[in-house]
SERO-900386 format. One record per residue: x, y, z of N, C-alpha, C in turn. Coordinates in steps of 0.05 Angstrom, whole numbers, plus 5000, padded with zeros to 4 digits. Layout:
BEGIN
XYZXYZXYZ/...
***
This chain:
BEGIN
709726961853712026791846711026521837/712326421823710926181811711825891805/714525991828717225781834719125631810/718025811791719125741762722425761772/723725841790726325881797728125581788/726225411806727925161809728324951774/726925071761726524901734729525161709/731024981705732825091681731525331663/732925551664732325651643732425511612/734025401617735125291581732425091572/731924981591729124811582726924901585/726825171596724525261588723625391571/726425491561726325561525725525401512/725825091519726824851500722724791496/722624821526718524791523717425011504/718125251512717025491487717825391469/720425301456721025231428718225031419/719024781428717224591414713424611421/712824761433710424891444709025121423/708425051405706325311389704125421402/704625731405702025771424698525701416/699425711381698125631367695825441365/698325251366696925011371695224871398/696625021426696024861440693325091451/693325381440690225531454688225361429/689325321411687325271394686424961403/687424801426685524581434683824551455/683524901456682025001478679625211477/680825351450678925561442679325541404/676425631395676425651363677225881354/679325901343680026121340680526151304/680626391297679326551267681826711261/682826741236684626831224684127101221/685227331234684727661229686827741226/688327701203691127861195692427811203/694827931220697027781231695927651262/693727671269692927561299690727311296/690827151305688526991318685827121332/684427041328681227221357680126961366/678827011384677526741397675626881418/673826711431672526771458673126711473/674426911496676526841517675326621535/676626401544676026201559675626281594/677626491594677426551617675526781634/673626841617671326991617669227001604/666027071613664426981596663427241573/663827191549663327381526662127281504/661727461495660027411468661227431436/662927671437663927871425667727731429/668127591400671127581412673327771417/674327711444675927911447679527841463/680127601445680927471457683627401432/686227491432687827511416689927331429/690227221397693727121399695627211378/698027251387699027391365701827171357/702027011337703726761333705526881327/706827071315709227211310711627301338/709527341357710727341383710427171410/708726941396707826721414707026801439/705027011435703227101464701227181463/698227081486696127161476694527511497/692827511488691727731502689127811502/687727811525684527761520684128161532/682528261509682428571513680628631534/678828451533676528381545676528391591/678328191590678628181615681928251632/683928201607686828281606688328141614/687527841607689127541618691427531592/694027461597696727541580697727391590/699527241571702427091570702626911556/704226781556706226611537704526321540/705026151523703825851531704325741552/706325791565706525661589704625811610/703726111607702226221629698626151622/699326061593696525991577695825681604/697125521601696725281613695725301636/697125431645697425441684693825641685/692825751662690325911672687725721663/688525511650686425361633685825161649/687825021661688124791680688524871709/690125111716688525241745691725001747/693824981725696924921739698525101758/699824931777702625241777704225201756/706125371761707925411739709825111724/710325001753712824781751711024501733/707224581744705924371730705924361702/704824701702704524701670707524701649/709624671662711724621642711824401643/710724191654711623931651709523831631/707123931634705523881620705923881590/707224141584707724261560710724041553/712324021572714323741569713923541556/711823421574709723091555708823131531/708123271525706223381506708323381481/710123431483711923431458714823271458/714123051481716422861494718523001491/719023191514720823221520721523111549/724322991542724222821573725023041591/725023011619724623231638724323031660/728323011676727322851704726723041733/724723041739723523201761725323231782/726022861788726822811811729822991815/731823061800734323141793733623341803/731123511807731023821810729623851834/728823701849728823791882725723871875/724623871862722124131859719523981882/718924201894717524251917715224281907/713923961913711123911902708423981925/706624021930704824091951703823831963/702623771977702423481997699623431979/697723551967695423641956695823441930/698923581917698623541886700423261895/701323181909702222891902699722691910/698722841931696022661929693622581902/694122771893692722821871694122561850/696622671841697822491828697622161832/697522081862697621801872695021721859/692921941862690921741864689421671834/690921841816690121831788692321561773/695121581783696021341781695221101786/694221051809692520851819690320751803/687721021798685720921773687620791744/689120921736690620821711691220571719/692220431737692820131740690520031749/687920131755686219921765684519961732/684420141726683320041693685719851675/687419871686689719651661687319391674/688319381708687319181712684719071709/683719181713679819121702679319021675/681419151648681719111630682818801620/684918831626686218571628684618281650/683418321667681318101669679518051662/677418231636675218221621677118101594/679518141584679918041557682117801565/683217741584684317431587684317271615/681717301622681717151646679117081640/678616701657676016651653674216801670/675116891695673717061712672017271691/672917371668672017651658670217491631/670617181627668217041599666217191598/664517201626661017281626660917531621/662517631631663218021626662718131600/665117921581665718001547663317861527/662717671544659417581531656917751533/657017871557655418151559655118341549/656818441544658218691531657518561503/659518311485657818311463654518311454/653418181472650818181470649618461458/651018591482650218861473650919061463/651818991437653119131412655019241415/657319261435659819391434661719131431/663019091406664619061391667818971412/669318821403671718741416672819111401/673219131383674019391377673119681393/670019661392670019921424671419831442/670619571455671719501479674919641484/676119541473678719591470678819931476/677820031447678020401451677120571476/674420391491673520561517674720421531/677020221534678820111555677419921575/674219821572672619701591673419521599/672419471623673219271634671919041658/672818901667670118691690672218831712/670818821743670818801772670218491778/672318341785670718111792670218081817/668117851829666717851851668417881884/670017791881672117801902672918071914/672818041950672718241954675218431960/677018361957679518561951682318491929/680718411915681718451885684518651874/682818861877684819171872685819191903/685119151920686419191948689419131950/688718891935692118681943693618841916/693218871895695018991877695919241890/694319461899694519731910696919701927/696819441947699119411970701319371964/701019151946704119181923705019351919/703819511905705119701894705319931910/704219921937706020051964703920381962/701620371947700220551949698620631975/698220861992697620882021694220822007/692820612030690620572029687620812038/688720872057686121112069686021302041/689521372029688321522004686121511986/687021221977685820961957683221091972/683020981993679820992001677721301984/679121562003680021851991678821871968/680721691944680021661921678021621911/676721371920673821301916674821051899/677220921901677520581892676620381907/676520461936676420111956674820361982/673620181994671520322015673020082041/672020312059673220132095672119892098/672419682111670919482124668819602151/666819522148664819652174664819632197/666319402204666319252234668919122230/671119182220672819012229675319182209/677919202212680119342203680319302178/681919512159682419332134679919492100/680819432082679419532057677619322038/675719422024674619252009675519421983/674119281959674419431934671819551934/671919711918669119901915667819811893/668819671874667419561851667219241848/665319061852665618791844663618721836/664518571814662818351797660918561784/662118751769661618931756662919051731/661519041711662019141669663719411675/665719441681667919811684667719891657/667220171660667220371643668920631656/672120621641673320831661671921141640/673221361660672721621667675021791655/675021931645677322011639677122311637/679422441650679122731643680122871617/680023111619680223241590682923231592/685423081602688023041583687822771585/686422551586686522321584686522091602/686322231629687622131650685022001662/685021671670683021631681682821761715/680321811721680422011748677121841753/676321631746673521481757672621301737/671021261756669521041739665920941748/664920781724662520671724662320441714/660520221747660620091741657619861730/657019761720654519611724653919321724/652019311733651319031745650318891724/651318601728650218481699647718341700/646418271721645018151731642118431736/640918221757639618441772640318481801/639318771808640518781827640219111825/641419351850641619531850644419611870/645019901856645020021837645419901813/643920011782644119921761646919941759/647920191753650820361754651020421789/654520401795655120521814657520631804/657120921807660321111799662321191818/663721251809665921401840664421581845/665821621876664421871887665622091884/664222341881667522621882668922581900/670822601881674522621892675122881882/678222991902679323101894679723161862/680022911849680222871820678022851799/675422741808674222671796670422891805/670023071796668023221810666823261769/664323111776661323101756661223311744/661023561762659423831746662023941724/665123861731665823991722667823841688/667023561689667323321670666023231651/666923271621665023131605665922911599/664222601597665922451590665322371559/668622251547669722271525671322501511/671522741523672523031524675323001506/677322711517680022751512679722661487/677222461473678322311450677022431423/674222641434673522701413674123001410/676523191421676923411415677823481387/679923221379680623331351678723341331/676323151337674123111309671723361322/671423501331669923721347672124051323/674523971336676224241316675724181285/675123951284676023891255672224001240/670423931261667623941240666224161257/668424251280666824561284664224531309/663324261313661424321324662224051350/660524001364659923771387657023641390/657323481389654023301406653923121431/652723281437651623271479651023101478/651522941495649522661500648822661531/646322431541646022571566647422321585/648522021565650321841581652921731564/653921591577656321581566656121281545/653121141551653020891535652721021511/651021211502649221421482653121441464/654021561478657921621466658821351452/659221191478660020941467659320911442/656320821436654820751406655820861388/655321191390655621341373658021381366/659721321374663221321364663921041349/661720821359661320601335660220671313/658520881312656720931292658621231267/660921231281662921351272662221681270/660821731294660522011302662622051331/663922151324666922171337667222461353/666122691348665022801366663522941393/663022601396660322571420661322581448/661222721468661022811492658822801512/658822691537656522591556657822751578/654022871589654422911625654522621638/655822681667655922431682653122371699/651222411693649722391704648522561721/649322821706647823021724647523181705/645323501714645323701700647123841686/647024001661648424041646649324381674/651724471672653624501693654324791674/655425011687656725371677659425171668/660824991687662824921680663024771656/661624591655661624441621660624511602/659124861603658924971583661425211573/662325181598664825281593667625141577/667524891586669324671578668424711552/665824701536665624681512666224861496/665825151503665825341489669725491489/670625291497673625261495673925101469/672324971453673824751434670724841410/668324941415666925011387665025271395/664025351375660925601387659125391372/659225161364656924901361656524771378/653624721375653924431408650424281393/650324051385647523971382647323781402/644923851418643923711441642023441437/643423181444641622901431641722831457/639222901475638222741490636222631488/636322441517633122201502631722321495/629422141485626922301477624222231491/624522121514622422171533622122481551/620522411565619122681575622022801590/622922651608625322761628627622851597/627522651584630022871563629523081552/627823111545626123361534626623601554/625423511574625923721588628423821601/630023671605633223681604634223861581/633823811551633323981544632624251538/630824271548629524521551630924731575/631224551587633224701610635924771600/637724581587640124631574640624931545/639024921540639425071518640225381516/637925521541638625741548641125671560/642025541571645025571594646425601563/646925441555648225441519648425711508/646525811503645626121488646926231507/646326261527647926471541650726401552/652226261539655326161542656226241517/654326341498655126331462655726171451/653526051451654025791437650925881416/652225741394650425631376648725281383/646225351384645925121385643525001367/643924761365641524541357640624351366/638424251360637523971375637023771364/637323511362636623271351634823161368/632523101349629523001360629822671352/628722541378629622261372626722171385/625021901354622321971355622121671380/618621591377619321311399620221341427/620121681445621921581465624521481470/625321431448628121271448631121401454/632221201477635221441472637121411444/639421541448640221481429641921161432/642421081451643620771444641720681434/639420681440636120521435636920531400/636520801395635420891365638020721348/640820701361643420641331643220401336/641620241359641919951351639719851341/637119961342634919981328635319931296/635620341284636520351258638320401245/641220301260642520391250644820651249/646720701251649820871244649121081232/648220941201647221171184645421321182/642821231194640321261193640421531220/642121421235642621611259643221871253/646321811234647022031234645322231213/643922101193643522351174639522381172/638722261188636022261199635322471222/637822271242636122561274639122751268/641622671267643322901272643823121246/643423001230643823341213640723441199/639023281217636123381214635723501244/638323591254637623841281635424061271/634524111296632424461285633624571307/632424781299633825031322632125031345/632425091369632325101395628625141397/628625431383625125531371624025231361/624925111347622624941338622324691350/624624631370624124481391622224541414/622624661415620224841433617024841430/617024991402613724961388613424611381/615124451384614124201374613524061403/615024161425614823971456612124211456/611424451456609024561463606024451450/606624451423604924231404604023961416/605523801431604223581438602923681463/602923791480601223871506598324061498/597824141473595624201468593424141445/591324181453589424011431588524271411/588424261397587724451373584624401361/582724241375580124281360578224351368/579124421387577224731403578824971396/578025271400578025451398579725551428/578525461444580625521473583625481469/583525181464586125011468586625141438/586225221413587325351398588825641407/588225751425588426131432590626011454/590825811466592625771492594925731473/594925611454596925441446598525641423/598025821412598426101393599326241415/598526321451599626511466602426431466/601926061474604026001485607825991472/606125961438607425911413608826201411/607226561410607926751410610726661425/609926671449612526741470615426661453/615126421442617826321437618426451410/616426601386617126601361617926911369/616427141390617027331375619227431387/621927331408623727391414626427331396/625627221376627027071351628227321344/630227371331632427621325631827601293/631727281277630527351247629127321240/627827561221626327591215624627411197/626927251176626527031159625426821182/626626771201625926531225623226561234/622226801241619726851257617926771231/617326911213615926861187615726591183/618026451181617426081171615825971198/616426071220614725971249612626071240/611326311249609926441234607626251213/607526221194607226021167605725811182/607025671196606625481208604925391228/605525611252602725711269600025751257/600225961228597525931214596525801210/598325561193595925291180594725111205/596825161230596024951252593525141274/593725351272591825441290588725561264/590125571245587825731229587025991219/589326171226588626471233591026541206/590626711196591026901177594426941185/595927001168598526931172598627321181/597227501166597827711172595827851209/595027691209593127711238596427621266/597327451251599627211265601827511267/602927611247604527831244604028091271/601528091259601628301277601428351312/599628131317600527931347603027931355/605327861332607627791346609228091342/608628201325610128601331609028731360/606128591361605528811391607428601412/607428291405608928071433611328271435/612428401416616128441409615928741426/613228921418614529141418613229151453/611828981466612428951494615028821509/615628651499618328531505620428771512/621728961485622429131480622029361502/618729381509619229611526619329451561/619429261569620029121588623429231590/625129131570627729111569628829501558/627629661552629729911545627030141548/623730111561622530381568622830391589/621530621592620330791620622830871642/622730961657624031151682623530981703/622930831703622730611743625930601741/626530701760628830681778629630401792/627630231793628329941808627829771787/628029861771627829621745631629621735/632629371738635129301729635629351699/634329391693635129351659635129741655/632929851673633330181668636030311683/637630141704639230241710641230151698/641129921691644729821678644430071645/641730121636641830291618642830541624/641330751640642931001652645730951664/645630881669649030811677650930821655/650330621630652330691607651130901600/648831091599648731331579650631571599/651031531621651031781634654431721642/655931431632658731431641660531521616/661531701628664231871616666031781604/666531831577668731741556670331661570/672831461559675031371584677531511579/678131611596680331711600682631621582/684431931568686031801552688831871572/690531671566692831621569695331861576/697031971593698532211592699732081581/700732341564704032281538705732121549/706532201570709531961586707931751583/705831631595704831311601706431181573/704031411547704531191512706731171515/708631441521711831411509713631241524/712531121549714330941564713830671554/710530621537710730371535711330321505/710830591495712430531464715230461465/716530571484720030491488720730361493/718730101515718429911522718029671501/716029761488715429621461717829531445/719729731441720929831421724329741426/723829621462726029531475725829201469/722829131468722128911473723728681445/723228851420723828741396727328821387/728928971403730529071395732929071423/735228901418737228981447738929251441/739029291422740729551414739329781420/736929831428734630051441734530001461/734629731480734829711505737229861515/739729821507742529851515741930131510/740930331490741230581484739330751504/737330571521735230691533736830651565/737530441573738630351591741430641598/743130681578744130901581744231201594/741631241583740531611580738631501595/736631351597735331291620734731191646/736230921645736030751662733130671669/733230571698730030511712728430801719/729431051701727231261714724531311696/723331001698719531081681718731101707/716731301699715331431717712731091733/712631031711710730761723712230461742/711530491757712930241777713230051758/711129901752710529691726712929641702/712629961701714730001671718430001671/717930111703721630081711721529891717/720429601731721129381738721229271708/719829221690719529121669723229221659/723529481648726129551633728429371648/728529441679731029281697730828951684/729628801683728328591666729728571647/729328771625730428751603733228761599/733428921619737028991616737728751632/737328641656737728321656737828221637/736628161623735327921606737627951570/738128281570739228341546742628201558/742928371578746228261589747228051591/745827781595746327511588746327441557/746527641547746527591513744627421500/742127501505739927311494739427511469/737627381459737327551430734127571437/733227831424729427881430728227611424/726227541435724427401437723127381465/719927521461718727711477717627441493/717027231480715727011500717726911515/720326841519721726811524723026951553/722927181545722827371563720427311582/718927381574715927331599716127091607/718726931603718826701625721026831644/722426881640724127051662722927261683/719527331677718627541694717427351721/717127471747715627311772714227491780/712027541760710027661782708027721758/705127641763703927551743702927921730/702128011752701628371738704028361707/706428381724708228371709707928251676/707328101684706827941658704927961640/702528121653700628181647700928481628/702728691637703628881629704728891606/706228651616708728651585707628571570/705028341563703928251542702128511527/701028661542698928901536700929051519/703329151524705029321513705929171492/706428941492708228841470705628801446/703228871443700828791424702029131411/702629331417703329591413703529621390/702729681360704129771330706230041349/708929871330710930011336712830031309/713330251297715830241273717430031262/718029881244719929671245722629771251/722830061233725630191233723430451254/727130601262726830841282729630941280/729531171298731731341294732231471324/734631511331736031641352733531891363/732632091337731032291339728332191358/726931921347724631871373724831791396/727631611397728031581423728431771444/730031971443730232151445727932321458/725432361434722832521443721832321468/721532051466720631941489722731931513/725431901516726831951538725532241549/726832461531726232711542722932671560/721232591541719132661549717532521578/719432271590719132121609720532201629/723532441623724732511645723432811652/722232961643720733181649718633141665/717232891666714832801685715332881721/718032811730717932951763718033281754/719333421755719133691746715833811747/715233661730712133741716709933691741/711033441760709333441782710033511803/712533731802713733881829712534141827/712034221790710834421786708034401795/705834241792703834211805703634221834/705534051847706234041877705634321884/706534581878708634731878705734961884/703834881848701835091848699835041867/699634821885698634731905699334911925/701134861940702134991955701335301957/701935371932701335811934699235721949/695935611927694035671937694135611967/695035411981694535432010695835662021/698535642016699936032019697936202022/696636232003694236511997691936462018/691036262010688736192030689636232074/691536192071692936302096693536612100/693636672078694137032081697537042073/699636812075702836812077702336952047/702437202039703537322018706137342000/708137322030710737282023711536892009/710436852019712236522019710636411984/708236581988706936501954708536601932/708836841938711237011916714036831918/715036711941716936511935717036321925/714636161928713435911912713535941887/712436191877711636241851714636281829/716636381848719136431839720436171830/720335911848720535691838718735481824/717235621818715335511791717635651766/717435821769718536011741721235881739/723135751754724435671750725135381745/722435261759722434921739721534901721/719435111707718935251683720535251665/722835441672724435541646727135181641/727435031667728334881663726434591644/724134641650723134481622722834471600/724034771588723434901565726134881547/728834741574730534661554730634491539/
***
């Protein structure tokens, strides 16, 4: 149940109305035009292979893959991990529709108002941080800072920055005003306890703010730094309820539309690296918070592109950050690239160095692919004018060229290895066929039984076609289908049939419909799947309603599928039935089998009418 009870039906049409499912999976997943459907890579599972449909004609999606279904409003609640009453409000804002909560009693969790308090709270302590860096003398040294160092009154403004000034409960006294419970605040990670004596401090002072924001906009933390010297350089919130690192990119909310628009993203490994580069008018740009690149933020990404070019520093720790990120990438399906940034330099270093332009069309659309980041970080760790360090550095080079899938790709590596090591390009070839065709037999020869890769193999050779469907199942959900687009097939099925489908699923679903028809609604299948409470449910009806079904039909098929759905008990009394003899027989009861058998012959001849 999903307490959708307490919220109006009429406005939740009113959210499906102004809600394109369209639009709003597509700011979550890339999705590709296949005839009358959308495809995408389901967000809610990891794949390679899209399998992951929306169908705009009936405003509902359906992943074949794992069998996640429903309407935009059930889209929300699975993306954001909403309940039901969240994600319609969500979908509310989103297209201003006004919606007073309070009028409707709705029974919020002690959890989610906490939640709410404390993200409200960050939003007024970034107004406020803001507003004392751009008109208070307290915030002069702050905005002199910050210019110094190339961010613009115009970023300023866009990343919302702001000063902490020195004083120690600053945000304390505003928080109390405004009647916010403090231990929350604390909770939150805004104001920390006093150590020895009652009472709150602020958590941030006399510190440059950089708020946090999550992927709908909402500040949920912050970073702060010291202008001076002193330590911590940066001090950030700590995880909160709201605010947890592994699973946050920051800038997420502002550069999603320019990510849909050019297809791809660029990683950064801080959020100063963003800053710059959104001066440098790469709009785009997305940063970890200071930690390793995360399943979850490769997930978050592969919701909005299958591009991702990775610009981290270019010292030894980014590099290798790097190197670590990429496979996680590849195996999320992602396409990826890297931007090589020379000097050690990060990327704030490099756009205030040379430049916006020089940035963008130097290191970022002079990315190489993953392989040649690799052979170039392997290239500096070995010396090439010995014969040793030549043969180490060709082993080490093999590994990465000959798992390459093209063949054009391996060849130009290939090419390249020759002139640098010296050896014959066709000597290089054939090295990397025997590297491949060991690889190969690692991953699909031999009979070892404890090798993972020989059993996940025998397993699909030796598992059994899948089972097809009994006639009643298709013909209950073709009728279903066929009910779904049509009330005049409902009412005609509802008649001669009523609730007798043989599938639990399928009679709860019809009762539904004939609800749903009797209030005189007119078809519209997403609509309906707001009226269902129970997510199977929902899940069912989206599977069936993907169905090719006739536009036109006739009395005659309805008909073949009624008949053919009310013969199903019969047909399993007759089995019941042939059960039975054999235990009869097997007992020796001679007589009672010859009776059995008499009432076969007669549910028999009654199926044959």
């Amino acid at each position: 149940m999903h307490g959708k009870g307490l919220i109006p039906e009429e406005f939740i049409s009113e959210v499906l109305k102004h809600n394109d499912i369209v639009d709003v999976v597509g700011k979550y997943v890339h999705l590709t035009k296949q005839g009358k459907y959308l495809k995408g890579l389901c967000p809610f599972h990891s794949e390679k292979t899209p399998s992951f449909t929306v169908t705009p004609d009936k405003q509902i999606y359906h992943c074949y893959g794992c069998g996640a279904s429903g309407n935009v409003i059930h889209f929300v609640m699975g993306i954001e991990g909403y309940s039901f009453p969240e994600a319609v409000k969500q979908l509310a804002e989103d297209v201003s529709l006004n919606f007073q909560w309070d009028t409707l009693s709705m029974e919020r969790s002690p959890q989610h108002e906490a939640r709410e308090q404390i993200i409200e709270a960050h939003e007024l302590a970034a107004k406020l941080y803001h507003y004392i860096l751009m008109n208070t003398v307290h915030g002069q040294e702050a905005l002199a800072y910050l210019r110094e160092r190339s961010f613009s009154d115009k970023l300023i403004e866009q990343f919302q920055m702001g000063y902490a000034p020195p004083q120690w409960d600053t945000l304390v006294q505003l928080l109390m005003k405004r009647n916010f419970p403090l231990r929350l605040m604390e909770q939150g990670g805004l104001i920390s306890a006093r150590h020895q004596q009652e009472g709150f401090v602020d958590r941030f002072r006399d510190r440059v703010m950089f708020p946090i924001w999550d992927r709908n906009g909402k500040v949920v933390g912050f970073s702060g730094r010291i202008m001076g010297e002193g330590q911590p350089k940066y001090l950030n919130s700590p995880e909160t309820m709201v605010f947890n690192k592994s699973k946050l990119l920051y800038n997420l909310h502002q550069a999603r539309p320019q990510i849909k628009r050019t297809g791809q993203v660029v990683l950064f490994e801080g959020f100063a690296d963003v800053i710059q580069a959104w001066n440098g008018e790469v709009l785009n740009g997305v940063a970890t918070m200071g930690t390793a690149l995360t399943q979850e933020h490769v997930t978050a990404l592969k919701r909005l592109t299958d591009r991702v070019v990775i610009c981290f520093d270019g010292d030894d720790a980014g590099q290798a950050s790097t190197l670590k990120s990429v496979p996680m990438l590849e195996a999320g399906g992602l396409h990826v690239a890297v931007a090589m940034l020379p000097d050690r330099l990060d990327p704030d270093e490099y756009l205030k160095k040379y430049g916006a332009e020089r940035f963008r069309h130097t290191i970022l659309a002079a990315a190489v692919t993953p392989a040649k980041f690799q052979l170039l970080s392997l290239r500096k760790h070995h010396t090439l004018l010995e014969d040793d360090g030549k043969r180490r550095y060709m082993d080490e080079a093999m590994k990465v060229i000959a798992p390459i899938d093209s063949p054009a790709e391996r060849e130009m590596h290939l090419k390249e290895l020759s002139a640098q090591v010296d050896i014959s390009l066709e000597a290089l070839k054939q090295e990397c066929f025997e590297v491949r065709q060991k690889l190969q037999k690692m991953h699909y020869g031999g009979d070892n039984p404890d090798n993972w890769w020989n059993n996940d193999r025998n397993d699909k050779r030796s598992m059994a076609p899948p089972t097809l469907k009994p006639a009643y199942v298709y013909a209950e959900q073709r009728l279903l289908a066929l009910m779904f687009q049509d009330a005049e097939v409902a009412l005609y099925v509802e008649e001669r049939l009523g609730e007798q489908f043989n599938v639990d699923d399928h009679a709860a679903l019809a009762a539904y419909l004939y609800a749903y028809y009797t209030q005189g609604k007119e078809p519209d299948f997403s609509r309906f799947m707001a009226t269902l409470h129970d997510d199977r449910l929902e899940q069912t009806a989206a599977s069936i309603s993907l169905a090719e079904v006739p536009l036109s039909y006739d009395h005659a098929l309805l008909n073949d599928y009624i008949d053919l759905i009310k013969k199903v008990p019969r047909q399993r009394e007759v089995e019941s039935k042939k059960e039975q003899i054999v235990q009869a027989e097997r007992a020796g009861d001679v007589l009672l089998a010859a009776k059995i058998a008499q009432e076969i012959i007669a549910l028999e001849q009654e199926l044959k009418r």
